[in-house]
N, C-alpha and C positions, 0 to 999 in steps of 0.2 A: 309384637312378640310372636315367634313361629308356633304352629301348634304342637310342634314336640316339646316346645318349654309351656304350653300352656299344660299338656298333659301330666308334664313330670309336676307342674304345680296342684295337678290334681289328685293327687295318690289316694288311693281307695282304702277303708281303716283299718282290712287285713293286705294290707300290701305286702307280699314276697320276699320282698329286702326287709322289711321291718319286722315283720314272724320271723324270719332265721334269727337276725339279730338279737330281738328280745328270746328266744326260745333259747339263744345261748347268756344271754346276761341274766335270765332265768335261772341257771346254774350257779353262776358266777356271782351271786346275792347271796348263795346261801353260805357263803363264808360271815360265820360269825360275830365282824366285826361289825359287817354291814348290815346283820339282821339285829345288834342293837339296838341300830337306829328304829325298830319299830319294835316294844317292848313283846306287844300281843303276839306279832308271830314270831318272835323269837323264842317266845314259850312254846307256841307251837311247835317250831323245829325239834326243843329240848324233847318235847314230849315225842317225838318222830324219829330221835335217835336213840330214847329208853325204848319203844316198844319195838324197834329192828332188833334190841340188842336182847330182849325177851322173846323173839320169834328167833334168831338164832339160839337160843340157849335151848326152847322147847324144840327145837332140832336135834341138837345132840341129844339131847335127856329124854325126849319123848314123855314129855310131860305137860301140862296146860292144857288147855285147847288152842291145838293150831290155825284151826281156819278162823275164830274171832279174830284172833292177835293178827291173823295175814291183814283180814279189813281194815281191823282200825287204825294198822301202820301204813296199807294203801292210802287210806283217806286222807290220815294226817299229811305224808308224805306231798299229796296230791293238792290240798288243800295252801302250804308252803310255795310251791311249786308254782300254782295255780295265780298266789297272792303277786308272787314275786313277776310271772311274766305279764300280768295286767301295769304294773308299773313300769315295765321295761317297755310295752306297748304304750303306755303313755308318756315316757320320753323319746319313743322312736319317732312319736307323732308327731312332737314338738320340734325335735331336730329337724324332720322332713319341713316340716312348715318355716324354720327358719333358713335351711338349705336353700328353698323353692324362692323368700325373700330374696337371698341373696345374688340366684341367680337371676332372679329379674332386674336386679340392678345392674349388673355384668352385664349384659344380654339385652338389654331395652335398644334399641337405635330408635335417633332421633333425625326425620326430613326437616332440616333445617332452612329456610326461606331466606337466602342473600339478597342483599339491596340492587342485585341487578333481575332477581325474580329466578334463579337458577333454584335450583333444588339439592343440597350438600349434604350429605350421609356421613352420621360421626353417632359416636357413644352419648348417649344421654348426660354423662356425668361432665359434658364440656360444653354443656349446658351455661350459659349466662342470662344474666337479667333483661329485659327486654328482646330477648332474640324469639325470631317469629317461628313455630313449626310447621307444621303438614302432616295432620292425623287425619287417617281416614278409620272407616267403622270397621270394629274388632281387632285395633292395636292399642296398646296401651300407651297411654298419654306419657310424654316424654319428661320426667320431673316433678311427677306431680305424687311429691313423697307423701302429702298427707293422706293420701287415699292409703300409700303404703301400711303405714305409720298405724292407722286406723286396723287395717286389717289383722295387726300383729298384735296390738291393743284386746282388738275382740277375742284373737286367738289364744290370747293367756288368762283374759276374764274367763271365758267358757270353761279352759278347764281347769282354772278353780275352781266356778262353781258348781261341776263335776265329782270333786275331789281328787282329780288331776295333779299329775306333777310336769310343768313345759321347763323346758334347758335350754336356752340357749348359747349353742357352744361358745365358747371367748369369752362372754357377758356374766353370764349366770342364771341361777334356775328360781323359776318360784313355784313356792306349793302354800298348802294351807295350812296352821297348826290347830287342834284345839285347846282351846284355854275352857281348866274347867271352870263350874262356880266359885263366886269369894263372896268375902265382905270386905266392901273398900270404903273409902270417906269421901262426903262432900268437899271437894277443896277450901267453898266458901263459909258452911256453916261447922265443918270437922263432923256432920253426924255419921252416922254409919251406913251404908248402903249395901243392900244385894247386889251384886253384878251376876245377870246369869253366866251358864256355861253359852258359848260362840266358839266360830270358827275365827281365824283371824289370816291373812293373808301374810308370809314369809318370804322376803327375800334372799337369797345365799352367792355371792358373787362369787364368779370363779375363780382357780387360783392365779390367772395371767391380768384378771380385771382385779381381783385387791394388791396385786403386784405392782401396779404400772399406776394404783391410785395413794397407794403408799405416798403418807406425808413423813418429810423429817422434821423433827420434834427437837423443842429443845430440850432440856434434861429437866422433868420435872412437869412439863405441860402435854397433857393428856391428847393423845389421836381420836381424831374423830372416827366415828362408828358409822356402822352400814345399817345402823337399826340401834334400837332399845332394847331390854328386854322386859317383858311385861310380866 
């Protein structure tokens, strides 16, 4: 691999394409449908567009104290804001990482070894079973997807357990959810059990990956699912 694909593999975790980015999908979260999705700061928000709507009113009216209400509708504001582009920053990270995958797949050549000892230069991906290569030190081995495989494995463990959200584009995204405490039953003896509160790991495929996994059904027998719910 050249070392301009080793670099763009290595993006640094305020990288310049991925601050602009998230600083604008930062904005672009605070559409209310999408701060549903996270109850806590969506109350936040509520609360960050009552005290705007109190600091303009003690404008005209000249009434309240202005400069608390300025604070605590900065903070709020800020604190929303703040929430929204740590997770835009943590799926820029993720796409960068699955990007950087991809391109090393595109981009690998492979020195191929002919049975008359010549040396033949072709894409990795035409790659067959038994064919000999030519790696020398500081290229990356030519089809050797479990190393791949592995690295993308650690890369979406990490940040879950972070509390990270990784995307990858086409596939889909995983995050964490929490589940809080219950009481559930022994399967075996029916008693009753604590279950504490945990994290649990959430998969969400995307709309082109449940598209194209789409089973047809017959009338009456239920689609299988991408999950359970707990």
């Amino acid at each position: 691999m050249s070392t301009a694909s080793q670099a763009k593999g290595r993006r640094s975790l305020f990288d310049s394409a991925i601050v602009r980015r998230a600083s604008v999908d930062a904005l672009v979260k605070l559409a209310p449908r999408t701060m549903m999705k996270n109850p806590v700061m969506f109350v936040v928000e509520v609360g960050s567009v009552l005290t705007s709507a109190l600091l303009i009113y003690d404008v005209f009216t000249h009434h309240g104290h202005f400069s608390f209400d300025l604070q605590i509708t900065l903070w709020l504001w800020f604190t929303v804001l703040f929430a929204n582009f740590a997770e835009a920053m943590a799926e820029g990270r993720g796409k960068a990482q699955a990007d950087a995958l991809r391109l090393a797949k595109s981009e690998t050549t492979a020195y191929k070894v002919t049975k008359s000892g010549a040396i033949e230069e072709i894409p990795s991906s035409q790659l067959r079973a038994d064919d000999v290569v030519r790696v020398v030190a500081g290229q990356m081995i030519p089809g050797d997807g479990e190393v791949i495989v592995d690295t993308l494995f650690d890369s979406v463990i990490g940040a879950l357990k972070s509390g990270d959200k990784i995307e990858i584009r086409g596939f889909g995204s995983f995050r964490t959810r929490q589940r809080n405490a219950r009481t559930g039953r022994n399967p075996k003896t029916g008693a009753k059990v604590d279950v504490p509160a945990k994290r649990v790991p959430f998969f969400k495929p995307s709309h082109r990956a449940a598209h194209e996994t789409r089973v047809c059904r017959a009338p009456g027998e239920r689609t299988p699912s991408t999950g359970s719910r707990r």
